[in-house]
C-alpha positions in Angstrom: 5.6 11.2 -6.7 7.7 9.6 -3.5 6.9 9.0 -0.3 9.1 8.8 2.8 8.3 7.8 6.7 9.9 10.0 9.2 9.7 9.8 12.9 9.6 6.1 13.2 12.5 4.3 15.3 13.7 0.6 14.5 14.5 -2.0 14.8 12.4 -3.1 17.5 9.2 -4.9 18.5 7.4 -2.0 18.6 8.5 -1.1 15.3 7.5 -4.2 13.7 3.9 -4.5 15.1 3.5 -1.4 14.0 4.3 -1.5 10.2 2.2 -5.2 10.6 -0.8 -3.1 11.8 -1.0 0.6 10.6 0.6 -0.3 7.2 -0.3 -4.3 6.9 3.5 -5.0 5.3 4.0 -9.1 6.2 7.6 -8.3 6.6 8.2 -4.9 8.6 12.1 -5.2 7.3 10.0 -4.6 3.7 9.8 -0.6 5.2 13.5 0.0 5.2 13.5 -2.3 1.6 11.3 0.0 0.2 10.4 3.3 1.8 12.7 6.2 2.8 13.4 8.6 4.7 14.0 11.6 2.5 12.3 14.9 4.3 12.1 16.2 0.8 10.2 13.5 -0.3 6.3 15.2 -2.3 4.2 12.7 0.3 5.6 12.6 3.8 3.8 10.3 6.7 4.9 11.7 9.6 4.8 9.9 13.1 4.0 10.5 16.3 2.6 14.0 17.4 5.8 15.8 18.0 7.0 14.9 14.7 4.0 16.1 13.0 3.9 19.2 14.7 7.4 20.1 13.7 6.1 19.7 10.1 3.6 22.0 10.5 0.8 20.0 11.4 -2.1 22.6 13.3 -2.2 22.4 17.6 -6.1 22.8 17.9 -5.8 24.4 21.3 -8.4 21.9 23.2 -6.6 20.4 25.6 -4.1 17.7 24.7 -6.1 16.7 21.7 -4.7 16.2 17.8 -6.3 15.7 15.0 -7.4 11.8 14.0 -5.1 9.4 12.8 -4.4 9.9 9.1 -5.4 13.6 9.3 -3.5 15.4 6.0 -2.3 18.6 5.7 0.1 21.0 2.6 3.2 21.8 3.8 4.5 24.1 0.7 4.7 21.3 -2.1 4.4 18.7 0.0 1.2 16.1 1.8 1.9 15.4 4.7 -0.2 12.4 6.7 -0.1 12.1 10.6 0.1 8.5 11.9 0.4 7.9 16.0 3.1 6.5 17.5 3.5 3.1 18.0 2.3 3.4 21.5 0.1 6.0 20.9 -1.4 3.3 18.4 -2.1 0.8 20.6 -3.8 3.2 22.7 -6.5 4.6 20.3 -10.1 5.3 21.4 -11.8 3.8 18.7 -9.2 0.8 18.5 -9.4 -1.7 15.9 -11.9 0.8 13.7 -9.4 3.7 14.1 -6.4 1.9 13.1 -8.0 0.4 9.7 -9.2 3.7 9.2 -5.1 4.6 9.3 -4.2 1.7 7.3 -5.9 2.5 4.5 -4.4 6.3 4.6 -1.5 5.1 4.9 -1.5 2.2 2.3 -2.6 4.7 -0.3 -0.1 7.0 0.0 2.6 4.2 -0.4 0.9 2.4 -3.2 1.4 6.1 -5.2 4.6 7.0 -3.8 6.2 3.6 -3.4 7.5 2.5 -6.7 8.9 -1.1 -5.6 5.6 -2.2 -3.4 3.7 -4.9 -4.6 0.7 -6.5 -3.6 2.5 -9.5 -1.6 4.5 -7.5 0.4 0.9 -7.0 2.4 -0.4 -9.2 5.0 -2.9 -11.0 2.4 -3.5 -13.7 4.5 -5.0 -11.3 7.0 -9.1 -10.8 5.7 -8.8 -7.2 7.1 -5.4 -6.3 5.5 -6.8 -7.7 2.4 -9.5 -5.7 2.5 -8.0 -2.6 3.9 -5.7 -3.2 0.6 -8.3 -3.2 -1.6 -9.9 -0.1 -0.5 -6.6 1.9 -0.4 -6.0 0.5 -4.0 -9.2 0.6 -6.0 -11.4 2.5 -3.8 -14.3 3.0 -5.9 -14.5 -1.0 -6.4 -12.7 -2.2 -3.3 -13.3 -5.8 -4.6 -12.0 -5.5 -7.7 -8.3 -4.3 -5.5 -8.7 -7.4 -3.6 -9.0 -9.9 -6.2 -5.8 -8.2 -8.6 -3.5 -8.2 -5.7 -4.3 -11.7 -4.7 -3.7 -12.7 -8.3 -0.5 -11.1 -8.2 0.1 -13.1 -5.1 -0.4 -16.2 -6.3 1.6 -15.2 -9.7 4.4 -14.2 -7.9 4.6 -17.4 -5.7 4.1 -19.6 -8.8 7.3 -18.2 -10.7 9.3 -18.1 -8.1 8.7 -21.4 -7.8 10.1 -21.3 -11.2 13.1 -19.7 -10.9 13.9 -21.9 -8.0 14.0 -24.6 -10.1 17.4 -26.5 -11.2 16.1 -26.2 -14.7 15.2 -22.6 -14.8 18.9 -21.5 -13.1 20.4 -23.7 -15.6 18.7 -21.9 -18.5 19.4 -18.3 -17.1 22.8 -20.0 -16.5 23.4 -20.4 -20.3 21.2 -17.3 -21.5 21.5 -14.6 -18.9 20.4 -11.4 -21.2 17.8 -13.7 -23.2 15.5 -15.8 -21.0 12.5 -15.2 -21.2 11.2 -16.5 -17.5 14.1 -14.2 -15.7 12.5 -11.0 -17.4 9.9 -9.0 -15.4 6.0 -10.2 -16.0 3.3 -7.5 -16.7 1.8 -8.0 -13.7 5.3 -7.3 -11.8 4.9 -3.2 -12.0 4.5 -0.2 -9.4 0.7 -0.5 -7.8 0.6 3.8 -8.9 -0.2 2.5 -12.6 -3.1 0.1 -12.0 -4.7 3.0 -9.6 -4.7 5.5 -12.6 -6.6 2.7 -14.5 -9.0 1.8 -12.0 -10.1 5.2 -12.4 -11.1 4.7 -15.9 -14.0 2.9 -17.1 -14.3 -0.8 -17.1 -10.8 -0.9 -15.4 -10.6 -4.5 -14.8 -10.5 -5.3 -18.0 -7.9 -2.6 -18.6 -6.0 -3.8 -16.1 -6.1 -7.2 -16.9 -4.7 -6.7 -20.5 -1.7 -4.9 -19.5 -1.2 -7.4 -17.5 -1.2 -9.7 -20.2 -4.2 -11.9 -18.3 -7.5 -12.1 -18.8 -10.5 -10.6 -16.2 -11.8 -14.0 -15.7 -8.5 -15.1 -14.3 -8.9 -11.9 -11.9 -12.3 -13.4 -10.7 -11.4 -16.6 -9.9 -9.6 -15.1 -6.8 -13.2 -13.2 -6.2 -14.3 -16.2 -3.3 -11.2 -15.6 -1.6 -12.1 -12.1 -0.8 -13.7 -11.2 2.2 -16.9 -9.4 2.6 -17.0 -5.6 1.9 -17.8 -3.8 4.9 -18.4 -0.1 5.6 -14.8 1.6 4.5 -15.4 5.3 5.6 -11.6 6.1 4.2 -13.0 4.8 0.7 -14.1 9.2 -0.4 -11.2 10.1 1.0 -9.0 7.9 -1.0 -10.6 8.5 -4.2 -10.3 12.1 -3.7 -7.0 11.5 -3.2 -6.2 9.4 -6.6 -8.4 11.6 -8.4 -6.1 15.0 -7.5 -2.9 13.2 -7.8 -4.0 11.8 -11.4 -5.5 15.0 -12.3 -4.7 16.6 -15.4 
């Protein structure tokens, strides 16, 4: 599974307060990083209307209207997923409730196409990106998203911190194959694998032994976690997960 953007132009301001608000990234240079641009790509999010419509996405014949914001169609083997422009964006009906709607499309097809995302490269500071995360992630326990990607937040802060430090450099210095603090953590894998877990039951608990943790560790990030609110995307989403995991 990959996933590619197409359509969206860059660098710009534009640009950037886009990927900050219809895909929550903290750092919209984190798109080129880690999304492409292949056409051929099995989940394309397509943006802006003329760029979807070249891709086959359906003219309704009403007027000038298109389908909603994160409307998904087949195109031969591939999903494709239209997202507005950025101007278009900033210009939608329903405003702040039509572009969390999007963000949470959107999240969940780079969190199964996207194998170098990670939960910090969101805005987690943000309650609503947090949460939009969380039900893009784990929608059938929203919560249990939020709290795993803020512990793998605060994980990947804390080493490194670590691997800043004189000592660490000097050690990875002298044993550059060996180390064991240079080598890549459990928790430091593609988001796709903990979304086929949460699927199963008692996933936290799954997930928090392959990550070589403990679920009470997970829960301590619980207060930090805003609210759940209505999430209409959450069905959607799970569908979604559920097909792609399908065997």
């Amino acid at each position: 599974m990959t996933v590619s953007i197409i359509g969206i132009l860059g660098p710009s301001v534009a640009q950037a307060k886009w990927v900050r608000h219809a895909i929550g990234l903290d750092d919209p240079a984190d798109l080129d990083r880690h999304v492409g641009d292949d056409p051929h790509a099995a989940s394309l999010i397509l943006v802006g209307r003329d760029t979807a419509e070249s891709h086959g996405m359906q003219r309704f014949g009403l007027a000038n209207h298109v389908p909603l914001a994160g409307h998904q169609w087949r195109k031969g083997g591939q999903l494709c997923t239209f997202a507005p422009s950025p101007a278009s964006l900033a210009t939608l009906p329903d405003g702040p409730a039509a572009r969390a709607s999007l963000r949470r499309v959107l999240m969940a097809e780079l969190i199964l196409g996207c194998p170098t995302l990670r939960p910090w490269h969101f805005r987690l500071r943000d309650a609503q990106t947090l949460h939009d995360l969380g039900v893009a992630w784990c929608p059938a326990s929203p919560v249990a998203g939020m709290a795993f990607a803020l512990f793998a937040a605060d994980a990947h802060r804390q080493r490194a911190a670590l691997l800043a430090s004189p000592l660490s450099r000097a050690v990875h210095d002298a044993f550059p194959t060996t180390a064991d603090h240079v080598k890549a953590p459990a928790w430091d894998r593609p988001m796709r694998e903990a979304s086929k877990v949460f699927l199963a039951t008692a996933p936290a608990v799954i997930v928090a032994s392959l990550w070589s943790t403990s679920r009470y560790a997970v829960e301590a990030f619980l207060p930090h976690c805003p609210p759940l609110t209505a999430h209409d995307a959450a069905r959607g989403i799970l569908l979604r997960h559920m097909m792609e995991f399908a065997t």
